[in-house]
C-alpha positions as CSV (number, residue, x, y, z in Angstrom):
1,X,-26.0,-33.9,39.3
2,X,-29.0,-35.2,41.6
3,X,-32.5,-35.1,40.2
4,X,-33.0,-32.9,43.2
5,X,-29.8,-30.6,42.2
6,X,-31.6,-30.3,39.0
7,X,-34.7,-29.2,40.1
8,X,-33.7,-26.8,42.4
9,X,-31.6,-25.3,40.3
10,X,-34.2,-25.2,37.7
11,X,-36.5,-23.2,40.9
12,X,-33.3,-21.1,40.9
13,X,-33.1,-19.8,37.5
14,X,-36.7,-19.5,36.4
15,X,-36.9,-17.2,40.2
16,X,-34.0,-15.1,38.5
17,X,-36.1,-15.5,35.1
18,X,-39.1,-13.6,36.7
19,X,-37.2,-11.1,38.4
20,X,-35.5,-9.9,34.9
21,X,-39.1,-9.8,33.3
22,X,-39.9,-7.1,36.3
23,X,-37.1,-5.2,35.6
24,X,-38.2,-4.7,31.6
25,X,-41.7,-3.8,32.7
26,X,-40.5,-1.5,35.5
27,X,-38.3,0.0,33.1
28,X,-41.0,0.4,30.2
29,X,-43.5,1.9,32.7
30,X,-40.9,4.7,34.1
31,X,-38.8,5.2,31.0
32,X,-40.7,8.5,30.3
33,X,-41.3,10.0,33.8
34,X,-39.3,12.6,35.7
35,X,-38.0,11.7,39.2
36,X,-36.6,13.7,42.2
37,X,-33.2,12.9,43.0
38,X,-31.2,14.8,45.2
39,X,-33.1,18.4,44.7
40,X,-32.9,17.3,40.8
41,X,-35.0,16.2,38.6
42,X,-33.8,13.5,36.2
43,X,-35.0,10.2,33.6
44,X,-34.4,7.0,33.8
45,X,-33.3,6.6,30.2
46,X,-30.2,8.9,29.8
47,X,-29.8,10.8,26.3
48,X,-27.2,8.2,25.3
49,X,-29.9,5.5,25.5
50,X,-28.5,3.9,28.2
51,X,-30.2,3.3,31.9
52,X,-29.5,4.6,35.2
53,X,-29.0,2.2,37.6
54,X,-29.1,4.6,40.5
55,X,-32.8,5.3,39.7
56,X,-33.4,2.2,38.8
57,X,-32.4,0.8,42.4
58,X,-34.3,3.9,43.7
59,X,-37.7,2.5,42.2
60,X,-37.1,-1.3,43.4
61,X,-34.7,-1.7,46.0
62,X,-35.3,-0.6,50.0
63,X,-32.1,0.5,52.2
64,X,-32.1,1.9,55.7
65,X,-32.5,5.3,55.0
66,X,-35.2,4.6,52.2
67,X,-37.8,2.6,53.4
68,X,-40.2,2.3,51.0
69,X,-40.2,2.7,46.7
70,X,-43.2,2.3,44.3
71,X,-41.5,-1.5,43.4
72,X,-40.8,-3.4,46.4
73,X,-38.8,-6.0,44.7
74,X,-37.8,-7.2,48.3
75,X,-41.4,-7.9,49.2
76,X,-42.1,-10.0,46.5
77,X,-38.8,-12.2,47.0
78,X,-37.7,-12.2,50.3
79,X,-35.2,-15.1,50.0
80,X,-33.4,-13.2,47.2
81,X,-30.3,-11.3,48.6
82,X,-29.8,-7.6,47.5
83,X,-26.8,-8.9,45.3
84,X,-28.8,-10.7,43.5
85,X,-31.3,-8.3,42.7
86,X,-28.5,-5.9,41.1
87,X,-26.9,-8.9,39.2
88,X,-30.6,-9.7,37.8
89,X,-31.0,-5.7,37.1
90,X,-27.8,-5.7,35.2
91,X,-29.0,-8.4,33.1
92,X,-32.1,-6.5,32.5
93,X,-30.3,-3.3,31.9
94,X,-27.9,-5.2,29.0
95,X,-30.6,-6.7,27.4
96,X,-33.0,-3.1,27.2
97,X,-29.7,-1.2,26.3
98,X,-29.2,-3.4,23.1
99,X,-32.7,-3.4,22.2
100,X,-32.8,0.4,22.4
101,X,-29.4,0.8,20.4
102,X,-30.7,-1.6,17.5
103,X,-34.1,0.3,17.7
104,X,-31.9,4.0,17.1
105,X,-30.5,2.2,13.9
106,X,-33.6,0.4,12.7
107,X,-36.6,1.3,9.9
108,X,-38.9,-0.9,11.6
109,X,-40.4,-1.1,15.1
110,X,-38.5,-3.7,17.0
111,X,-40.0,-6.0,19.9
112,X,-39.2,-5.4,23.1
113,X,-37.1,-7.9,24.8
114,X,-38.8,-10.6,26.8
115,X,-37.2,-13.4,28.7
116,X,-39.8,-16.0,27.3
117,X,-37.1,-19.3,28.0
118,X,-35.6,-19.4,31.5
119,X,-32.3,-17.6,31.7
120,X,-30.3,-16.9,34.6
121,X,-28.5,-13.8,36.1
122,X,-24.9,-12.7,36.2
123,X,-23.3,-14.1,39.0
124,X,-20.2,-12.4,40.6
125,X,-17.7,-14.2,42.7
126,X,-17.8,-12.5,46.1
127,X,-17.1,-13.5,49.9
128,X,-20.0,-12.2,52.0
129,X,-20.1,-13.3,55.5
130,X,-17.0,-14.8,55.4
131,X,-18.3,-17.5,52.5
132,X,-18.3,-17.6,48.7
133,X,-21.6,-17.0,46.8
134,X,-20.4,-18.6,44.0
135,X,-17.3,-19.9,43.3
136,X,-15.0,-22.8,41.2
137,X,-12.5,-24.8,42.4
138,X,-10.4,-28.2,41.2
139,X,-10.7,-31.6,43.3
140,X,-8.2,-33.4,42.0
141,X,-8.7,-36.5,44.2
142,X,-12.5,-36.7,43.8
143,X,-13.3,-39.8,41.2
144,X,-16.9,-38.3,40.5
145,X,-15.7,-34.6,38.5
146,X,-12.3,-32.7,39.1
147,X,-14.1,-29.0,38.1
148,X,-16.6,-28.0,40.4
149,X,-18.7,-24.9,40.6
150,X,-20.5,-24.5,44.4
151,X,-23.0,-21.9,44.8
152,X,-25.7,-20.4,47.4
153,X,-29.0,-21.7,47.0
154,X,-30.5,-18.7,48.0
155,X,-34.1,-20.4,47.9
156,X,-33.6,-23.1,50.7
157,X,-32.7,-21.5,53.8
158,X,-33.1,-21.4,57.8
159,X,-33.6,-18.1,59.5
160,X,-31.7,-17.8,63.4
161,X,-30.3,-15.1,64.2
162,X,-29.2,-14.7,60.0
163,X,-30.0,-16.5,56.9
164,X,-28.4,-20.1,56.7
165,X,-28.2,-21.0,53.1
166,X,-27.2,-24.5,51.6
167,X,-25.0,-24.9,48.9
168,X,-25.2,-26.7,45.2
169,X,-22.1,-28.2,44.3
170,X,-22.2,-28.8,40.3
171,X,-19.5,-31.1,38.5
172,X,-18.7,-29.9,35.4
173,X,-17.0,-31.6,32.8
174,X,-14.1,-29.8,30.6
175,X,-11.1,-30.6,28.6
176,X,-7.6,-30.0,28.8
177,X,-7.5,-26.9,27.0
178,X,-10.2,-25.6,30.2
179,X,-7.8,-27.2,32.4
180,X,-4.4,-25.0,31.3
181,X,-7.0,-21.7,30.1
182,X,-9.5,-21.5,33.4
183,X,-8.2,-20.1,36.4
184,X,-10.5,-19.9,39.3
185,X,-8.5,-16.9,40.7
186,X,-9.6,-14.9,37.4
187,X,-12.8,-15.5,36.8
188,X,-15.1,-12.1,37.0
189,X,-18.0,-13.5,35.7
190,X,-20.4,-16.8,35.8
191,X,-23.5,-17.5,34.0
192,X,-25.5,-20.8,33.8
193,X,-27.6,-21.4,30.7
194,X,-30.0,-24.6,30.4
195,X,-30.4,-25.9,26.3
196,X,-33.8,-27.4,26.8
197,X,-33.2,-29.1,23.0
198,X,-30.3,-30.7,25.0
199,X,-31.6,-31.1,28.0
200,X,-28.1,-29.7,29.6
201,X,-26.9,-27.5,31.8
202,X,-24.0,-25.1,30.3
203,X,-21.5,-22.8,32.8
204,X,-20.1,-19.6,30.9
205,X,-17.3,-17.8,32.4
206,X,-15.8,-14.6,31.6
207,X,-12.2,-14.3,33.5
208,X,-10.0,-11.4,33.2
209,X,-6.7,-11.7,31.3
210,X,-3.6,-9.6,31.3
211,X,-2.7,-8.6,27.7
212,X,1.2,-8.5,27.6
213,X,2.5,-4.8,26.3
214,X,4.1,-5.0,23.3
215,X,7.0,-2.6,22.6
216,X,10.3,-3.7,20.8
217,X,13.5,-2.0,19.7
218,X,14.0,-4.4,16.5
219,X,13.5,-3.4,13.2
220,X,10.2,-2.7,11.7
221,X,8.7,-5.2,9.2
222,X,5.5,-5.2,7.5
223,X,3.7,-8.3,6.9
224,X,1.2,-8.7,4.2
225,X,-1.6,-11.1,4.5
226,X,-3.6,-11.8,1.2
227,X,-7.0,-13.4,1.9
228,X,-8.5,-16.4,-1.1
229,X,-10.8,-19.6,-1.2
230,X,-8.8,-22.0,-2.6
231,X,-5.6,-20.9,-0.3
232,X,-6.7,-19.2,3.0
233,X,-3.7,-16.9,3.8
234,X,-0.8,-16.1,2.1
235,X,1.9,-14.3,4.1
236,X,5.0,-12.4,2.8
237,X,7.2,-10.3,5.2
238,X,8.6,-6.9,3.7
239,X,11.9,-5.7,6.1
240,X,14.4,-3.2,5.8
241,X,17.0,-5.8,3.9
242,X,14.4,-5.4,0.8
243,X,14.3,-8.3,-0.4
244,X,11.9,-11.7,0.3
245,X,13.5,-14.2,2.2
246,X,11.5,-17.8,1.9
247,X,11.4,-18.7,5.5
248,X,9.8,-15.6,6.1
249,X,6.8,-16.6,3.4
250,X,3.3,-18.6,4.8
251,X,0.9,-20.8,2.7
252,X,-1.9,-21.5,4.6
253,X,-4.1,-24.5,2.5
254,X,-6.3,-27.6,3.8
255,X,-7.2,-29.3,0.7
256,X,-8.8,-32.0,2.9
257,X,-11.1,-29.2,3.9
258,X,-11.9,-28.0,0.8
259,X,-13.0,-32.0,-0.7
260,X,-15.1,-32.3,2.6
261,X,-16.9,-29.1,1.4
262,X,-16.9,-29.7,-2.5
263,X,-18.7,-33.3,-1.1
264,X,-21.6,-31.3,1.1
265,X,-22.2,-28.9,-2.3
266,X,-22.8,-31.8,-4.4
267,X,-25.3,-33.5,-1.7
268,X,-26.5,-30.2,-1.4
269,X,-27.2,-29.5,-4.8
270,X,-28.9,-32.9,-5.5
271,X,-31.2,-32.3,-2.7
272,X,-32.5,-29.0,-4.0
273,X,-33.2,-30.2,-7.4
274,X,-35.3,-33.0,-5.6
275,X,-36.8,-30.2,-3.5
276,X,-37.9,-28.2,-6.6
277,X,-39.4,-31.2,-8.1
278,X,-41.4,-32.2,-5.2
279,X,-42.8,-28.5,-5.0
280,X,-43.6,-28.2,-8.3
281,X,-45.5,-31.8,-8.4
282,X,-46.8,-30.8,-4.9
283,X,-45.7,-33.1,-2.8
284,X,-44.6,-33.2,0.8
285,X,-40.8,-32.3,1.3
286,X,-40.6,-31.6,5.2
287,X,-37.9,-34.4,5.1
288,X,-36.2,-32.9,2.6
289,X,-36.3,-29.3,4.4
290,X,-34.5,-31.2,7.4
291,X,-32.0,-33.1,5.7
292,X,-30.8,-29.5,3.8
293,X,-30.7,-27.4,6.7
294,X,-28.7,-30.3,8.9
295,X,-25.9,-30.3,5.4
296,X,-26.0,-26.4,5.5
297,X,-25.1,-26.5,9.3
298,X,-22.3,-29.5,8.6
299,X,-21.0,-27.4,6.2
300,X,-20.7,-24.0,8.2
301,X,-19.6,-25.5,11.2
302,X,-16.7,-27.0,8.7
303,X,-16.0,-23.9,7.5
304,X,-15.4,-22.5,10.7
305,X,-13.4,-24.8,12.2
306,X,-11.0,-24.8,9.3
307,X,-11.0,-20.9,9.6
308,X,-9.9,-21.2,13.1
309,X,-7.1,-23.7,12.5
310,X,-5.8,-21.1,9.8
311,X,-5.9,-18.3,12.2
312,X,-3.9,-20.3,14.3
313,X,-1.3,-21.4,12.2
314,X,-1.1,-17.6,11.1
315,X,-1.1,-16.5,14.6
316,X,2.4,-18.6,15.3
317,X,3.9,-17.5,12.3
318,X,3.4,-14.5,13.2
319,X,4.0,-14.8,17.3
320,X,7.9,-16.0,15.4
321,X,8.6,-12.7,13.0
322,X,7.6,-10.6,16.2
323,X,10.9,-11.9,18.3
324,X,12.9,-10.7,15.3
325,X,10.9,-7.4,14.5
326,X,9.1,-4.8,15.3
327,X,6.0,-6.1,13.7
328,X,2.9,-4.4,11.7
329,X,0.3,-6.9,9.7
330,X,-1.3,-5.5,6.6
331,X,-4.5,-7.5,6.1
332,X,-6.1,-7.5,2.4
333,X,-9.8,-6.8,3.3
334,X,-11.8,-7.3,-0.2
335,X,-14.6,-5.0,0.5
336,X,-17.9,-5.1,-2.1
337,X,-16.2,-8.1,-3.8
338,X,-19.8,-9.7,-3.4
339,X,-21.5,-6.6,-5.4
340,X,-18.8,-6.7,-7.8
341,X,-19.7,-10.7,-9.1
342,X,-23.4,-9.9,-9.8
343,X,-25.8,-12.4,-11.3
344,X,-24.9,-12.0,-14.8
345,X,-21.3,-11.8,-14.6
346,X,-18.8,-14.4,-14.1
347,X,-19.0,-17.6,-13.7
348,X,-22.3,-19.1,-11.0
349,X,-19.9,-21.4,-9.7
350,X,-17.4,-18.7,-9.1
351,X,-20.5,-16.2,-7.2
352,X,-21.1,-19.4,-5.1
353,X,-17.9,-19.9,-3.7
354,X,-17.5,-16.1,-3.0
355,X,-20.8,-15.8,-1.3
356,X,-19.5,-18.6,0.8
357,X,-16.3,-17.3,2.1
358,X,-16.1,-16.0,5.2
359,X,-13.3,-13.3,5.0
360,X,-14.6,-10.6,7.6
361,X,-14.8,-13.7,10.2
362,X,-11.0,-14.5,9.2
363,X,-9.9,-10.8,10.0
364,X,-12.3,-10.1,13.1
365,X,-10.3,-13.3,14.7
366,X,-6.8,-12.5,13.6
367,X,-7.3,-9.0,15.1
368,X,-8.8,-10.6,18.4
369,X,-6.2,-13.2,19.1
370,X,-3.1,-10.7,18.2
371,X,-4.7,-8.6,20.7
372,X,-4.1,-11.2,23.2
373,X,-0.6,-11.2,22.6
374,X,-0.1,-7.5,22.8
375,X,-0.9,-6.2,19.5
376,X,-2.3,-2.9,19.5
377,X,-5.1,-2.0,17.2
378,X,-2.1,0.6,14.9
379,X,0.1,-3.2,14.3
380,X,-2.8,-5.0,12.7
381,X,-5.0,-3.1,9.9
382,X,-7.0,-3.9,7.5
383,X,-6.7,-2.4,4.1
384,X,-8.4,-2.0,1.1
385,X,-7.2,-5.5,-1.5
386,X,-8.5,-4.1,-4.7
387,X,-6.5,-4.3,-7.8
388,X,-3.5,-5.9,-5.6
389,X,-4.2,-8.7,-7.6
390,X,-3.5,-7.3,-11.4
391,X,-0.6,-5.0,-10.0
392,X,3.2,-5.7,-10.1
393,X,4.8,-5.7,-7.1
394,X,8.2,-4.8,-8.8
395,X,7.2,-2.0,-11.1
396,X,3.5,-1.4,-10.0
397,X,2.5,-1.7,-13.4
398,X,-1.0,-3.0,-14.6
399,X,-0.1,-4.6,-17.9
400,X,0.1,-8.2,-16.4
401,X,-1.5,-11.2,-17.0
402,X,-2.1,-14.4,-14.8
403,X,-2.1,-18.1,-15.8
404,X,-5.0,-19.6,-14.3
405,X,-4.9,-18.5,-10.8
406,X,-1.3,-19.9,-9.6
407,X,1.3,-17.6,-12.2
408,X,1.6,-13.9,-12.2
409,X,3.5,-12.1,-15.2
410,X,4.2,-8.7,-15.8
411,X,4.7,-7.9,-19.4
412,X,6.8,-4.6,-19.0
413,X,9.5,-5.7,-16.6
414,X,9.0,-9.0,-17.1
415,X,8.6,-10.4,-13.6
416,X,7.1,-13.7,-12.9
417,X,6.2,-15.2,-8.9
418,X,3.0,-16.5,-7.7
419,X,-0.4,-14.6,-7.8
420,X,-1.3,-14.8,-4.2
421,X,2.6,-14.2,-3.3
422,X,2.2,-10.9,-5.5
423,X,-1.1,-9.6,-4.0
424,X,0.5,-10.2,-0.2
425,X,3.5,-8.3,-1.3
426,X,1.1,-5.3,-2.7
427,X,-0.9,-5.6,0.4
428,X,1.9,-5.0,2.6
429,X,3.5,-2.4,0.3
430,X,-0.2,-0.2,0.7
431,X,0.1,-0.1,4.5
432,X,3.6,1.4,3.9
433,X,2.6,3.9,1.5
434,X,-0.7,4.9,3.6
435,X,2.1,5.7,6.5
436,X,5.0,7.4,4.7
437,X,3.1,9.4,2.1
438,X,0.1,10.9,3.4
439,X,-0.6,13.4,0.9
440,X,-1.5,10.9,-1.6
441,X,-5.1,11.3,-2.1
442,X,-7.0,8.0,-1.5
443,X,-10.5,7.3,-0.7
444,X,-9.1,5.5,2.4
445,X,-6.8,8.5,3.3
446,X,-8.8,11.1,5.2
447,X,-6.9,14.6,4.8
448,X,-5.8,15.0,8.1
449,X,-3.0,12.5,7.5
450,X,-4.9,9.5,9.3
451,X,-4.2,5.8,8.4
452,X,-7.9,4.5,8.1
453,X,-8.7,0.4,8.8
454,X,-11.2,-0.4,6.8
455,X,-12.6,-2.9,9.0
456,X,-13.3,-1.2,12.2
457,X,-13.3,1.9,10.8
458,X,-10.8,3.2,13.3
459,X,-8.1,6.2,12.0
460,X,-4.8,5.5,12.9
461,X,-2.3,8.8,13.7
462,X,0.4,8.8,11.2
463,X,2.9,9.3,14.5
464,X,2.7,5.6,15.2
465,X,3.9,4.7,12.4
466,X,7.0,6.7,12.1
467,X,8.8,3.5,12.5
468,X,8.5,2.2,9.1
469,X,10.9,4.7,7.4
470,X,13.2,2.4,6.9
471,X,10.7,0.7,4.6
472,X,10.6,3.3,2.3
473,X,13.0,1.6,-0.4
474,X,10.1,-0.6,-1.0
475,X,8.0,2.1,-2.5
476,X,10.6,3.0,-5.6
């Protein structure tokens, strides 16, 4: 980009910046008044907290048949086009709706929204006039960028007999996974965010995919997914056969990972200790301060990016069982483990590594990437992982005992496999049971025969799970 592309785009967004601000205060001002619409009177905040845009563009916007309003929005920006206005109320509207549903939930007085950094609107691809307004398109001759985004620069223009606007044409750089994901045809959405810290310009775009439906004739199968630190996932697939076949087990470890954190503790550690010293002897330690929240960063950003590989790898295994079956994935949520490792109890290095893992963040991007691929929300549920780890799989007995944390061993039937493979076998064996004997009382099993996922707290119909019958051996 130009130094001049820069600046006015820079005039562009803090224009749109102002024009958000006007619709909070216009909306704070009128939030409590009555107004007169079609022989009715009605508010501009409805009872479910949301805002009316109808009245809202009655306050602010003129037409033909209404002249004048008490906010002449037009008046104050004439080059703005009344597109733009509603894209920049939308934004406004969003932002006020959010604040007012985290207010409803909230002991304390929240601040109003205010757009103190310059932000820009919403912009929709649409041909007016027979041109784009904004739009995205590949060159893939041009040596200089092969993404481009063109839009109107609504603030430069020549009035004839109509408006005559010039156009920004912005390269933007991407990489091959943009290149086989974006596809200008799709996108819905386009929004253009400035990081001042970076001094960059960044291009967000929401495009609208097609989720394939998912329907199969094979036979159903359960897969349990059991959820740990030192091994991210462990898979086992329950069928109608009843027994465990080996190429339909998944380990999921990165021990790489896991020395690249061990690593950032210890530098982590040191530094507080020096950081303690220094504020007991009262020194300066704003250095110190940096260097630990830069490590602390490093280490989350690690942690997540290894957590997205996983759900990846999981995501393919799982992408194979579904040509084969008719596929449902129990997920081991460990709910309250936190509350259950106090200080006090266990070991502090233990409480560490659990107040460090991120197993809600695994689950919420299983569920969204399945979804992609045609899962409904009844195929993937999360249930409730406690005491899956002491109980036998084989006899569901609790006298067991396990070696360190690889061996289980069951001291009444005498059954010996791995822990983790015994906890994703008891994980899937609880989904089955929550489906094919509903009036067993469990705290996840409300009485109206409902299959409860403990993460999104959505209930399930026993009906769609009729399919799992066939299953039922694995409960005896």
């Amino acid at each position: 980009m130009t130094v001049q592309e820069c600046e006015r785009l820079k005039r562009i967004t803090a224009r749109d910046t102002r024009i958000c601000q006007t619709y909070l205060r216009i909306i704070k001002h009128n939030e409590e008044k009555q107004i007169l619409v079609n022989g009715e009177f009605r508010r501009l905040i409805k009872k479910d907290l949301t805002v009316d845009k109808s009245i809202l563009d009655k306050l602010t916007l003129t037409t033909s048949k209404r002249t004048t309003v008490p906010h002449d929005l037009k008046k104050r920006y004439s080059h703005c086009s009344h597109n733009e206005f509603q894209e920049c109320r939308d934004k406004a509207i969003w932002t006020d709706e959010s604040w007012r549903k985290l207010q409803a939930y909230s002991t304390m007085e929240l601040k109003r929204p205010q757009f103190k950094t310059k932000t820009s609107r919403p912009m929709y691809p649409r041909i007016t006039q027979g041109s784009y307004t904004v739009r995205v398109h590949f060159e893939s001759g041009n040596t200089d960028a092969k993404l481009w985004l063109e839009l109107r620069d609504s603030l430069d223009s020549k009035k004839s007999n109509k408006r005559i606007h010039k156009r920004l044409k912005l390269p933007l750089t991407y990489s091959p996974y943009h290149e086989n994901k974006l596809k200008p045809e799709q996108i819905k959405q386009i929004e253009l965010v400035y990081k001042s810290k970076e001094r960059q310009w960044y291009a967000h775009f929401i495009q609208k995919y097609s989720v394939p439906s998912y329907q199969s004739t094979n036979p159903p199968a359960v897969l349990g997914v059991d959820l740990g630190i030192k091994k991210t996932a462990v898979a086992v697939l329950l069928t109608p056969r009843g027994k465990v076949i080996m190429d339909e087990l998944c380990f999921i470890v990165n021990k790489e990972r896991q020395s690249k954190i061990w690593q950032l503790n210890k530098r982590i550690k040191d530094i507080q200790k020096k950081l303690d010293t220094k504020i007991n002897n009262g020194q300066s330690h704003n250095q110190l301060n940096v260097k630990l929240s830069q490590l602390r960063r490093k280490r989350r950003s690690i942690t997540e990016q290894e957590l997205g590989y996983a759900v990846n790898q999981l995501v393919e295994f799982i992408l194979q069982l579904k040509k084969q079956y008719n596929l449902f994935v129990s997920v081991g949520y460990p709910k309250d483990i936190r509350k259950s490792y106090l200080r006090g109890s266990g070991s502090k290095s233990h409480r560490r590594q659990l107040h460090k893992w991120y197993y809600r963040l695994f689950i919420t991007k299983l569920k969204y990437k399945l979804k992609r691929y045609g899962f409904e929300p009844h195929h993937v549920v999360a249930v409730k992982e406690k005491n899956t780890s002491n109980t036998c799989s084989s006899c569901n007995s609790t006298n067991t005992t396990r070696t360190g944390q690889g061996q289980f061993n069951c001291h009444k039937c005498k059954y010996e496999l791995d822990a983790d493979l015994n906890g994703a076998k008891n994980i899937a064996k609880r989904l089955i049971r929550y489906a094919l004997k509903p009036k067993l009382r469990h705290p996840l099993k409300p009485k109206n025969y409902y299959v409860w996922d403990l993460l999104t707290k959505d209930n399930h119909p026993i009906e769609l799970f009729k399919s799992l019958r066939p299953l039922g051996k694995w409960l005896r």
